[in-house]
C-alpha positions, 0 to 999 in steps of 0.5 A: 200938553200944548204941543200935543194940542198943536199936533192934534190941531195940525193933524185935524186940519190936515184931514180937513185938507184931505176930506175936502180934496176927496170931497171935490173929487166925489163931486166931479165923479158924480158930475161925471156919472150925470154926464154919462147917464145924460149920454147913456140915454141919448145913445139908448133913444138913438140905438132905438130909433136907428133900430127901427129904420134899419127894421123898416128898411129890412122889411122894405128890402123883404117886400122888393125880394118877394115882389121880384120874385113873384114878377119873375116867376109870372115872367117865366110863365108868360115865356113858357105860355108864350112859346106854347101859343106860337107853336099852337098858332105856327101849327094851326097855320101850317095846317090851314095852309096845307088845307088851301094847297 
């Protein structure tokens, strides 16, 4: 019996050993999980905030296509008007002079 005792004693202590091993081990995964919620949040409120300057950016970039588009569309219609009124003011010219010859 007392051999018995001694080999329960051993083996109680034995899984003593193990629980406590495993025990450090859950502890260190549960540190390391708090880290990682820790940079998960960090990482979340970076992503949103870089979202939002990118969609900023995005909308300033529509505004410049928009505005260079319209500029250039008035432009075409300044040359086009253009050309139009110096023909006109070309002929007129050449009409008055014939009328003086």
């Amino acid at each position: 019996m007392d051999d018995s005792l001694t080999r329960l004693k051993f083996r109680l202590d034995v899984m003593r050993k193990e629980r406590d091993t495993m025990n450090a081990r859950v502890l260190n995964e549960r540190a390391r999980t708090s880290q990682l919620e820790v940079e998960v949040s960090r990482l979340r409120s970076e992503y949103i905030r870089q979202k939002k300057i990118l969609e900023d950016k995005e909308t300033n970039l529509q505004r410049y296509n928009e505005t260079i588009r319209e500029s250039e569309s008035a432009y075409n219609k300044l040359v086009v008007n253009s050309d139009k009124l110096l023909s006109a003011l070309e002929n007129e010219f050449s009409n008055i002079t014939q009328k003086f010859k």
